[in-house]
N, C-alpha and C positions, 0 to 999 in steps of 0.2 A: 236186798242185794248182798248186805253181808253176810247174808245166810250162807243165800247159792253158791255165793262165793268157795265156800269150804266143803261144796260138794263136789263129789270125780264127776269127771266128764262125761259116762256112762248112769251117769245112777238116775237121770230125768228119761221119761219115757216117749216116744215120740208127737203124745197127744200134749202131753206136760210142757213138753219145748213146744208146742206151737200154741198153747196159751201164754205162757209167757213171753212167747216173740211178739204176739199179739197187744200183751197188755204193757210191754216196756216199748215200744215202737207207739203207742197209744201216750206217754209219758211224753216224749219227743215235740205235744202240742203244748205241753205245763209249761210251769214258771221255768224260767231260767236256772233257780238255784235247785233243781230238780235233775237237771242236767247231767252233772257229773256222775251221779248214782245210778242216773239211766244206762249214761255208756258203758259203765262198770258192771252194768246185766247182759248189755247185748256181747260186751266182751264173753262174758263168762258164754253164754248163748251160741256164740261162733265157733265156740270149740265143742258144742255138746256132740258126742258120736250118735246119735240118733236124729237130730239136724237135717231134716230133707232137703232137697233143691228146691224145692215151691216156698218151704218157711225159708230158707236164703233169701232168695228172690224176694220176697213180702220185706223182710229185714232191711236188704238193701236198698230197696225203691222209696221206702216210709225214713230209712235215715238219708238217704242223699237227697230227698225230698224237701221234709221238716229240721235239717241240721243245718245252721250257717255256720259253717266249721272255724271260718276265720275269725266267725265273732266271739269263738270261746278262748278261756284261757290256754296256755301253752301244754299242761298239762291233761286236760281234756284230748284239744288238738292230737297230742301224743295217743291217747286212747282211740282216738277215730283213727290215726295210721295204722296202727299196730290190730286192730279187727281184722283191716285191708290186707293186710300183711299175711295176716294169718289165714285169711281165706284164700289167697295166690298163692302162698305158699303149700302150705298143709290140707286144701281142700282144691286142688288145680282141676279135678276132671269135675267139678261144681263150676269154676270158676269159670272153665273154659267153654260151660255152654252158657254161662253169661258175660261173658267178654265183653261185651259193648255194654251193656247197663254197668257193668265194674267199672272200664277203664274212664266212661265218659264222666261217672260222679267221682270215682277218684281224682281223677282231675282237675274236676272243677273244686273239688276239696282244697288239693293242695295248692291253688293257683294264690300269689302273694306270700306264702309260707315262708319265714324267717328262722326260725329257731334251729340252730345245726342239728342237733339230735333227730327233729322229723323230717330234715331235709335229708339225712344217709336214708331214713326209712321210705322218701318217695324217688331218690335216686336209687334203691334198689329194686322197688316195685318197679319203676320204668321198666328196668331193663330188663325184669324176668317175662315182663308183659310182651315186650320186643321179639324176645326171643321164644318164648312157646305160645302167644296166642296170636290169632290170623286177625290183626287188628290194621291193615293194609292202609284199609279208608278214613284210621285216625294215628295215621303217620306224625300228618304235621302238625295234628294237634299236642302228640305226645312232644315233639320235636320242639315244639312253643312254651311248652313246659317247660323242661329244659335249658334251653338257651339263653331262656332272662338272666340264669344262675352264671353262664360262663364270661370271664374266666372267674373262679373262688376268687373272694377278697373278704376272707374269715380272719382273724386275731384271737384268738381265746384272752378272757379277762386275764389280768394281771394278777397272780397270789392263790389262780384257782388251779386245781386238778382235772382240765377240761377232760370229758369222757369222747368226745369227739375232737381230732385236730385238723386244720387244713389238710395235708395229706390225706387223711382218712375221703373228706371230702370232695376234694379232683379226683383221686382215683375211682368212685364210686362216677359223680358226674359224669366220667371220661366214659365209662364203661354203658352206659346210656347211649352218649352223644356218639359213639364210634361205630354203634349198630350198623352192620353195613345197610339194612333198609333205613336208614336216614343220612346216608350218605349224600343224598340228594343236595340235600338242606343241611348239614352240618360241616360240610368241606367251604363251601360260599363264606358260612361261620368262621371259621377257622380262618382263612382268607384275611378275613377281614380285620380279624382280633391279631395277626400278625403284622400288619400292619399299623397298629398301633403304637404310640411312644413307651409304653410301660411292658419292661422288661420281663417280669412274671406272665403278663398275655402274651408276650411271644414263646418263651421255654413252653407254658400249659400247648398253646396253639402247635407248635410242632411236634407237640408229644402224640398229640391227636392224630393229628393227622399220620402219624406213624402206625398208630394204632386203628387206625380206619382202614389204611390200606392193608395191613396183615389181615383182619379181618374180612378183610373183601374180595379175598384171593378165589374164594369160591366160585367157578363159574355157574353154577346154576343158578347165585342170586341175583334180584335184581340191582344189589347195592354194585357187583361187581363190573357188572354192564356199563352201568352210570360211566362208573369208576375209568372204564375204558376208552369211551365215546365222550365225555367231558370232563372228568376230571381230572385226568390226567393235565390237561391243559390248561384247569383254572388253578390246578397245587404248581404247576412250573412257572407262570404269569408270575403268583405271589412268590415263590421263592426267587426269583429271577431279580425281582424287583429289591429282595432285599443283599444282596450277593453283589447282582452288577448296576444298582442304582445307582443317581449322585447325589442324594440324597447323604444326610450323617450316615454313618453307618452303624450299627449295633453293636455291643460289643463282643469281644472275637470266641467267648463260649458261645452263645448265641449261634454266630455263623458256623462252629464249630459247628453245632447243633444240626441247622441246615443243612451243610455236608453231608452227616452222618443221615439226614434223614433222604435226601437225595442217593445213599447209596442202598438206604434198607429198597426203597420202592426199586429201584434198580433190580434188587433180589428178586419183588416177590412178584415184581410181573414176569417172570424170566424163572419161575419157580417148578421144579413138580417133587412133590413128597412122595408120592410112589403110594398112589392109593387114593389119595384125596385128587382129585378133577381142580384145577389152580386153570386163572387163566390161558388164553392160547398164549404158549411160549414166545411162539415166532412174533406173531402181530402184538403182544403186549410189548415185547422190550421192545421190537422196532417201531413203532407211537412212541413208548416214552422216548428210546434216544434219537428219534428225529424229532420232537420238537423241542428237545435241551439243544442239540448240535446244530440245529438250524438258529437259532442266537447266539451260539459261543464259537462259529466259525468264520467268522469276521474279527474276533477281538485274537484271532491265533495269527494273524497276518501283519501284527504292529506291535515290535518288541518293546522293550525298555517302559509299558504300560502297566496299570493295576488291573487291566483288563482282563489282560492276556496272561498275567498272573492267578489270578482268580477263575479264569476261565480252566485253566490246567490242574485246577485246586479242585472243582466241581469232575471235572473227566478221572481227574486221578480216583475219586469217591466211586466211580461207576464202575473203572475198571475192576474196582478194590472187591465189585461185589459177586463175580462171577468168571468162570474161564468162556464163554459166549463174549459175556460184557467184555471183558478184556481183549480178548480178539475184536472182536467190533470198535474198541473207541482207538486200542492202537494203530488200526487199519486204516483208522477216518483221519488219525490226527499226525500221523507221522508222518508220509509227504509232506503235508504242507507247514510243518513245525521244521524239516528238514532245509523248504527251502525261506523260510522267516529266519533259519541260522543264519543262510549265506548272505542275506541281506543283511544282517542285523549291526548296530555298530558294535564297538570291541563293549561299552559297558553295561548295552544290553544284553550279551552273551551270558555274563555271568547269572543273572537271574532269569532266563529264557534255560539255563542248564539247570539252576538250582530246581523250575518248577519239574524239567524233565524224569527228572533223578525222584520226584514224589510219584510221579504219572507209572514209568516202570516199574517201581515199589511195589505201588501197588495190584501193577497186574500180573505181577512176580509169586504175590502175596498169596495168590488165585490158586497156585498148581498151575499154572500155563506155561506150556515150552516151546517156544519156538523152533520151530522148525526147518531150516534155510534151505535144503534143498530137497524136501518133498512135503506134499500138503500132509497135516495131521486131521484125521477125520473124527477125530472127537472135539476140534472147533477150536484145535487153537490154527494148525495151518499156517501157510506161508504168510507173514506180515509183512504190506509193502511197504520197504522204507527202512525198516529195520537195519539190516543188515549195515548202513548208511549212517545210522544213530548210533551203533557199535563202534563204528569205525573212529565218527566223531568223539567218543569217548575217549577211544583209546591216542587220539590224535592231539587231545588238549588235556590228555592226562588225570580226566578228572575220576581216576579210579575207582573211588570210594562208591560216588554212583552205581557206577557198574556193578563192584562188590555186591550191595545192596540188592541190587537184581539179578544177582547170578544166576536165579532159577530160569531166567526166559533163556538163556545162554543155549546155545547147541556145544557139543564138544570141543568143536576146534576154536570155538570162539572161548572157551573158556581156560584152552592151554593157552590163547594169545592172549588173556588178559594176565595169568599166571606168568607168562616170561614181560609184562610188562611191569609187573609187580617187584621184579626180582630186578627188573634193571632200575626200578625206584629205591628199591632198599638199596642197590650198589651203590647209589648216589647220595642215599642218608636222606632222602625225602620222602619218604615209605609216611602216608597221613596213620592217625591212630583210627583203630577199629578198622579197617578194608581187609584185614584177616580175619576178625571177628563176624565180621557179614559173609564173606568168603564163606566162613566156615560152617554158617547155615544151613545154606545149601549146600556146599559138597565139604564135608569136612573130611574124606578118604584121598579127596583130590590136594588139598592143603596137605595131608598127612603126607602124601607118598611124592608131590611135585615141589611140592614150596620146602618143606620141611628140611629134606638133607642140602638141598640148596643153603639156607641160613644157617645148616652150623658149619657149612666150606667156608660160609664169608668171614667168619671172623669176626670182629668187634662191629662189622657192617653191620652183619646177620643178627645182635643182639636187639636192638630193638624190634626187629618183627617175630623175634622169639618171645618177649616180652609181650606182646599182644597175641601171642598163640595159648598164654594164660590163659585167658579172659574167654579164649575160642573153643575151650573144652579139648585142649589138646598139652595140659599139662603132664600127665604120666607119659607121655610121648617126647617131652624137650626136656624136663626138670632132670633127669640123671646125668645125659649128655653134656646138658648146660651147665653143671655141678662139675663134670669131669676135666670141665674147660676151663672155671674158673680155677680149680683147684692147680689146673696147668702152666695157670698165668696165659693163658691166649687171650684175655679182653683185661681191657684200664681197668685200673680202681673203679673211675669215675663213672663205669659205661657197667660194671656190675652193679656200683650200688646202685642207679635206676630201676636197673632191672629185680631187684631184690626189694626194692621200694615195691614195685608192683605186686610182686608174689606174696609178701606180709598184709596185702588188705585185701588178698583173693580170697575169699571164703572156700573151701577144699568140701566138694562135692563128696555124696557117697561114692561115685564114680573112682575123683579123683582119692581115694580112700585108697578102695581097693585094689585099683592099678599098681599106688604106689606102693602096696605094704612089700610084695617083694623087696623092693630096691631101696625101702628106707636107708638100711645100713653103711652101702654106697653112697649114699646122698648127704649123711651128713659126716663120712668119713671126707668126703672131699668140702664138705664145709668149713668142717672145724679143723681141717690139716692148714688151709688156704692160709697161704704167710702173709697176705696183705687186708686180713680179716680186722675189720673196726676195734675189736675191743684188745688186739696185740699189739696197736699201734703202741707209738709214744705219747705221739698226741692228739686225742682222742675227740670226733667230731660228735654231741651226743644225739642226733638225730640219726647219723649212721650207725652208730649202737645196739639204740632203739629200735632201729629198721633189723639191724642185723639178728639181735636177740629175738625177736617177733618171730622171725621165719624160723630160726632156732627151737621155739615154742611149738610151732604149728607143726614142724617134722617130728618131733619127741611126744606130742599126742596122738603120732599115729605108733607110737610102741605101744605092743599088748603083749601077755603072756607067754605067747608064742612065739615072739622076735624080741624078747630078754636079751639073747646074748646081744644084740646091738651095742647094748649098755656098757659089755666088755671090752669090743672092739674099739669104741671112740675113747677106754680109757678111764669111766665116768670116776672110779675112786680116786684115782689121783688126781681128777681135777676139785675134788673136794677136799682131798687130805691138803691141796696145796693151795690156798685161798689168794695168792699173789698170779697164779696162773687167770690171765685172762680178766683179773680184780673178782675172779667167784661168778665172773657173773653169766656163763658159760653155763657151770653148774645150777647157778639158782633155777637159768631158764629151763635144761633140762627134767632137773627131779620136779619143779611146780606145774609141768607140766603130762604129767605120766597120768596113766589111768591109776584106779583105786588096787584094781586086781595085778596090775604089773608090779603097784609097790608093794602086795603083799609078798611078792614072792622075791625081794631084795632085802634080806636082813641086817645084811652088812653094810651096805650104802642106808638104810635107813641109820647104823648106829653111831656111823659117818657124822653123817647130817644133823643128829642131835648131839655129839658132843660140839659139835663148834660151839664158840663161845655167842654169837650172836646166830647172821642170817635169819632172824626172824618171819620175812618172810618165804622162805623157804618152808621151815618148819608150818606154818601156818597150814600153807598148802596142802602139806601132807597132811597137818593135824584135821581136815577138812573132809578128805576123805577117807580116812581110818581114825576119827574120836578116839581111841584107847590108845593112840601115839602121847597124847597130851600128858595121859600117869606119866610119863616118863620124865615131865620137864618140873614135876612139883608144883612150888608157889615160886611163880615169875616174880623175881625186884623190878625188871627192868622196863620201865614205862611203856617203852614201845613196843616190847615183848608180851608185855600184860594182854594190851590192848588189842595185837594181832592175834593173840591166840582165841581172845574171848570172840573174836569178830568169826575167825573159823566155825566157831561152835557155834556161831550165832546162824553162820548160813545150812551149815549142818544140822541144827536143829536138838542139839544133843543135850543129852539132859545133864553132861557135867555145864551146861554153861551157867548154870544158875552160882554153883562156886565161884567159877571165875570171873560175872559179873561183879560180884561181892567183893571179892578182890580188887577191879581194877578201879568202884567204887571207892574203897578203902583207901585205895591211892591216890585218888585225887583231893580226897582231903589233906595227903601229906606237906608238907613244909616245903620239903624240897625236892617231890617229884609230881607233884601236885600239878603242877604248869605245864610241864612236857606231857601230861597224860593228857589233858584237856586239850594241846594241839594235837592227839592222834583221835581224839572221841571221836569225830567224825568220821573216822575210820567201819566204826561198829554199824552205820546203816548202808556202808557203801557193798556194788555187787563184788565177786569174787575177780580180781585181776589176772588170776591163773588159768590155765583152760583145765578140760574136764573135770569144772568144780561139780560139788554138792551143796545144792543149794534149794530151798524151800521158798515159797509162794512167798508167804509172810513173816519174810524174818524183819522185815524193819517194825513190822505191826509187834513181834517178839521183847524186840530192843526196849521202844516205847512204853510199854508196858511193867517192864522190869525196871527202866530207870528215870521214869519219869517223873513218881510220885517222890523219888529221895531228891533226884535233881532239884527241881523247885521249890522246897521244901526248904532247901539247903541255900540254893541263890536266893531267898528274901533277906537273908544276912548280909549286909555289905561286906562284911569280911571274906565272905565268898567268893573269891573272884573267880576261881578254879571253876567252879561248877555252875557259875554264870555261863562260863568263857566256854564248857564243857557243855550245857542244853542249848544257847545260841546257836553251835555249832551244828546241831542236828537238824533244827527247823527247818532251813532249805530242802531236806531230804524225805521229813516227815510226810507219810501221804494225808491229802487236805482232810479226808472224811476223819483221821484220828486228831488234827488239827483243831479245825475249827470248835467243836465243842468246850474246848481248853482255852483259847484265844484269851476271851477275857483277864484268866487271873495271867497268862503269858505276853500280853503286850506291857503291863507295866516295866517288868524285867526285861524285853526287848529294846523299849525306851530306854533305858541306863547304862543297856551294853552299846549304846550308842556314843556314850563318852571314853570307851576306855578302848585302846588302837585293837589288843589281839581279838575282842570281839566284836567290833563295827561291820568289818566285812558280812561277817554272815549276818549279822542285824539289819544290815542294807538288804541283802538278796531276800533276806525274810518280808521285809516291808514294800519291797517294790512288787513280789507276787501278791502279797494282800492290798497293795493300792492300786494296783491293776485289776483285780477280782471282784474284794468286794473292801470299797473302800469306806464305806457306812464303818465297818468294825473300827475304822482310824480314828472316824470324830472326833470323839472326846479328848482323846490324844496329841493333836497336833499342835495343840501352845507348846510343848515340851519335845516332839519332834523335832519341829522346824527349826528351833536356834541349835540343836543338836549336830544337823543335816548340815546349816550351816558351816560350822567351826570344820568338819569335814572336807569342804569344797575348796581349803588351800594346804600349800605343803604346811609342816612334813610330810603329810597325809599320802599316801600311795596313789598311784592316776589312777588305778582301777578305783581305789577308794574313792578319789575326789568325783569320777564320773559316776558312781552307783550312787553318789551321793547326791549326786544333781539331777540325774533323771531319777530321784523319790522325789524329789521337790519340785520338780518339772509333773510328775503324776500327780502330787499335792495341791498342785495350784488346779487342776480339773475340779475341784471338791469347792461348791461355795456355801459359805456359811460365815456364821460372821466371825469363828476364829479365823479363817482365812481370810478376812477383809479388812480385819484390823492388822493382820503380819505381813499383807501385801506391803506396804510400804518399806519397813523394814527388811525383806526380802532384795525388794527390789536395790535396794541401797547398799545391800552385803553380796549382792550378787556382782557389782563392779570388779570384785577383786578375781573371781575365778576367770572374770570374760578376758582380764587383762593374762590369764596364764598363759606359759610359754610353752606349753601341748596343746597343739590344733584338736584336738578330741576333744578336750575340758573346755574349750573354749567354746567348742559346737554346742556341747549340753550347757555351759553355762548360760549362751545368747536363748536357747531353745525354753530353759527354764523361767529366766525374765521375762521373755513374750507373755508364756503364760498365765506369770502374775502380774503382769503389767495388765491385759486383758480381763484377770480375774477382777479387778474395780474400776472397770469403765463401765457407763449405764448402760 
């Protein structure tokens, strides 16, 4: 065997192969321990290209014969699939005229078969068998195979590199079991595994079943047939039963789940690809939606119920899935929802409207338009009732709905929701988002109807100009709205909302381009505005912050080409004069320019580096042009050191290796030593400016340059600087450069625990690794815990005292018996935080004694 082993496939002759098929199949009567070497010939054997079909045949019949497969070890076993394998695979027109002597010993092979690895290799033989050979009359045999397996309930061992995982093997089962010739027998399956309590049998079970019906679409099989004439009716039974049982219910992915799979079969009986033969259109959807809506039209007739909730939850799915389907369930369901309103009491309404507004959604969702005075003969057509459920919309105001489905809308019905909209804004009742849906559907209709209506209104008009944001109709309001405020036509109070909005709009390439003309305009009527945040006297800093933001975001759409902007608003003398506006006007502009706009500013660049600080300004730019930084020498000034070196850090630039050295050097000084250590954390953070440069792996950069001096230098207790200084990066370090170092870095962790400027980030470092992997803490905890302790009361910071107490609150999860002997003393120290006079310390103090009180009870 070892020989043959090491010969090509070709090189035995066809007389050669059928003597040794002969004499190893002859082998198969020997000892047992003979075994393995046998399989290891017939393998070799399977693959000879000279291999007739008669030595097959002889091959196969002497081993499914003479082999009790199950009685061998696992890796034998493995050798007997993988022959099988190999000859359905790589030898199929051999295979396929022995298809029944193959399939019937393969099966009996794999029957009881445990091991994952030969379980993928007989759930893929199934299914190649399924699908190319005419094995009709061992359907259910193959099906029985199968079935014992579902649903997977695999675990790979703990510590190993499993080569197969769960997933690996549903998917492969699935693909067997979904055959549509076993459709017969595997929907019944499925049925029944979904009704079960365990949560994974239900997700696998309607995965299935999802994937039974796509496959079954084909009308010439006979899975599809089945599929028509009863299955349909035993997959609605089971879902029906889990949807509108009274039974517990499952949880609400799960139902989700159903839903979604209630709307694929919706599709694909109702299906045609344009080529492929899909069942009959007409008679597939109308079977499946008569016998779902012959049970869900009783529960539409009695509001204020979960029935008839849930009932509207299932239709809305159907509609969702087709412009037929939608026309059909709105046709079926809107009379009689129409008259379950008039009946309904007042606080059934509200949720009989809430399910309405998901139900037109989604047959909105379709492309289907209704059509109110003539039929549309592509199947959406007059909907009766409609017109009635428009009305009721627009009669109890609930817009947003409507919004939402603007697409089913005919014209006139969607200028009468448009002048309904407009008498809500006059009233300051305008809900958020009804422009935004709006404007899905017709966003030319919002553009040219609603639009000059909201800037006639005045301070009305401003908030639904504010949600015209969000609608993709920015370059369309933003100049206007700028021209207004700059006019003083709306409050303070009613701009800065709306300015709140615009600073966390993300500015599309759309809204890019629109605006690049009319930047100049836009932030000339910004920055003139007399009642702008940062001119006040007294200054609110959120509205600053909001202000400066939108500030930012309009000066990153300056490029080379609309420089002069930069003239216009004035920008040097807002820098030559650093009392105008507190600078801050300025910093947001220049930090926010492109690389190529600032090259061609030499004068505002020489501006900006004599000031005596601005630091981060300078950063900014030093960020994206590196060769700004020669200009500033060797920085004294701590927080100057540290912004420049952080630029270069995201830049990637090869001066930063100098200026890490530098701001190093500093942190050992005397007397700037301290301030530099509160901005180190500086050096791993992202860029705060916009159109930074910045590299994949700058904190990987950081680490690397100052990690080896950092620790090196905190073993010193004299150290505190550069304790207080690697502390502070931990939070930010990513784990994979982390964890390797842990060791020698938790003692030093432990110590910055006693001293105030670095506890915080000591905390934050210790509650991700005892949330993680808290095994690294073990050894640690005698010296944590009284640490954690002294933490949990003033003068201690409340964020301190609570970071402090939820590590000791994750501490108590760890048993061992330093935590069994500290439980007590814990428990006795923890009295004082529970007594604090912040309800948050007080939460985590009670939350952390539970759990060492728990931690030594038997």
């Amino acid at each position: 065997t070892s020989i043959i082993d090491k010969l090509s496939e070709d090189f035995l002759d066809t007389e050669e192969v059928g003597l040794l098929v002969n004499f190893y199949t002859d082998r198969l009567k020997d000892h047992h321990s003979s075994i393995p070497h046998t399989l290891r010939g017939l393998s070799f054997l399977s693959k000879a290209t000279n291999l007739t079909k008669d030595q097959l045949e002889m091959m196969l019949d002497r081993l499914f014969r003479e082999l009790m497969v199950q009685q061998q070890v696992v890796r034998d076993r493995s050798v007997f699939f993988n022959i099988i394998c190999y000859i359905i695979f790589n030898r199929s027109e051999f295979a396929k005229a022995l298809e029944t002597q193959l399939t019937v010993g393969f099966l009996q092979g794999g029957e009881g078969e445990k091991d994952p690895r030969n379980l993928m290799l007989i759930f893929k033989c199934s299914s190649f068998i399924l699908e190319n050979f005419n094995v009709d009359h061992l359907r259910e045999d193959i099906f029985e195979s199968l079935a014992v397996y579902f649903p997977i309930d695999f675990t790979p061992p703990k510590g190993v590199n499993a080569s197969v995982t769960k997933d690996d093997l549903i998917k492969c089962l699935r693909e067997g079991l979904t055959n549509p010739s076993l459709a017969e027998f595997s929907v019944p399956l499925f049925m029944e595994k979904l009704d079960s309590d365990l949560e994974s049998a239900k997700v696998d079970s309607i995965a299935s079943i999802s994937e039974v019906v796509k496959r079954s679409g084909n009308l010439e099989t006979a899975g599809s047939q089945w599929i028509m004439s009863q299955g349909l009716e035993q997959i609605w039974a089971g879902l029906k039963k889990e949807l509108l049982g009274i039974r517990l219910q499952a949880s609400e992915p799960v139902l989700n789940s159903i839903r979604n799979l209630i709307s694929e079969i919706s599709y694909y009986v109702d299906r045609d690809s344009g080529g492929v033969s899909y069942v009959n259109t007409e008679t597939g959807w109308k079977t499946w939606f008569g016998l779902v809506f012959k049970d869900l039209k009783p529960h539409l007739s009695v509001p204020g119920t979960r029935l008839i909730s849930e009932s509207l939850q299932i239709l809305s799915s159907m509609a969702g899935s087709g412009k037929r389907q939608a026309s059909t369930v709105l046709s079926s369901t809107l009379p009689i929802l129409w008259k379950t309103w008039q009946a309904a009491p007042a606080e059934a309404r509200s949720q009989l409207i809430a399910s309405l507004d998901r139900l037109l959604a989604g047959a909105a969702n379709t492309g289907l338009q209704v059509e109110v005075n003539e039929a549309d003969s592509s199947g959406g057509g007059n909907i009766e009732g409609f017109d009635k459920i428009v009305a009721l919309y627009l009669e109890t105001g609930n817009l947003h709905g409507l919004s939402s489905a603007a697409g089913l809308l005919s014209l006139p019905q969607r200028t009468e929701l448009c002048e309904n909209i407009l008498s809500k804004a006059r009233d300051g009742q305008l809900e958020d988002t009804i422009l935004v849906e709006l404007a899905k559907w017709d966003a030319e209709l919002v553009e040219k109807k609603l639009l000059p209506s909201f800037l006639q209104m005045g301070e009305q008009g401003l908030p639904a100009l504010a949600q015209l944001i969000s609608a993709g109709l920015l370059p369309e309001t933003l100049p206007s709205v700028c021209e207004r405020i700059y006019t003083e036509n709306y409050s303070v109070s009613a701009v800065h909302e709306y300015l709140n909005k615009l600073s966390v709009h993300n500015f599309s390439s759309s809204d890019r381009e629109k605006l690049f003309s009319q930047i100049g305009q836009i932030m000339r009527n910004l920055l003139t505005w007399a009642n702008r945040p940062t001119a006040t006297q007294t200054q609110n800093k959120d509205e600053v912050d909001t202000y400066c933001t939108v500030i930012k975001k309009m000066s990153s759409l300056i490029d080379s080409s609309t420089v002069s902007v930069l003239s216009d608003i004035d920008l040097e003398r807002r820098i030559a004069e650093p009392n105008l506006d507190n600078g801050l006007i300025s910093d947001a502009i220049v930090s926010s320019l492109k690389k190529e706009t600032i090259e061609k500013l030499p004068d505002i660049l020489d501006k900006v580096f004599n000031l005596p600080d601005s630091w981060s300004t300078k950063a900014s730019l030093i960020n994206k042009v590196p060769a700004l930084s020669d200009r500033l020498g060797e920085v004294s000034d701590p927080d100057g050191a540290v912004q420049v070196a952080h630029a270069l850090v995201l830049n990637g630039d090869q001066r930063l290796a100098v200026r890490m050295e530098h701001v190093l050097h500093l942190l050992g000084d005397k007397d700037k030593g301290n301030a530099v250590a509160r901005s180190f954390h500086i050096l791993l953070r992202p860029a705060t400016w916009l159109n930074p440069v910045s590299s994949l792996l700058f904190r990987q950069r950081v680490w690397s340059i100052v990690y080896p001096q950092l620790v090196e230098e905190a073993k010193s207790v004299e150290n505190e600087n550069h304790l207080a200084a690697l502390v502070s990066l931990l939070p930010q370090v990513p784990r994979p450069l982390l964890e390797p170092v842990l060791p020698s870095l938790l003692p030093l962790v432990t110590r910055a625990l006693a001293q105030e400027s670095t506890a915080p980030h000591a905390l934050t470092c210790l509650n991700d690794l005892v949330t993680s992997t808290p095994s690294l803490l073990t050894s640690f905890i005698p010296d944590i815990v009284p640490r954690c302790l002294k933490l949990t009361v003033p003068p201690h910071a409340m964020k301190t005292r609570i970071d402090a107490l939820v590590c000791l609150k994750h501490l108590g999860f760890v048993s061992n018996p330093a935590t069994v002997t500290l439980s007590e003393t814990v428990i006795s120290e923890l009295q004082h935080p529970i007594k604090d006079h912040k309800r948050l310390v007080r939460q985590e103090a009670m939350k952390a004694r539970n759990r060492w009180y728990l931690l030594c009870q038997p």
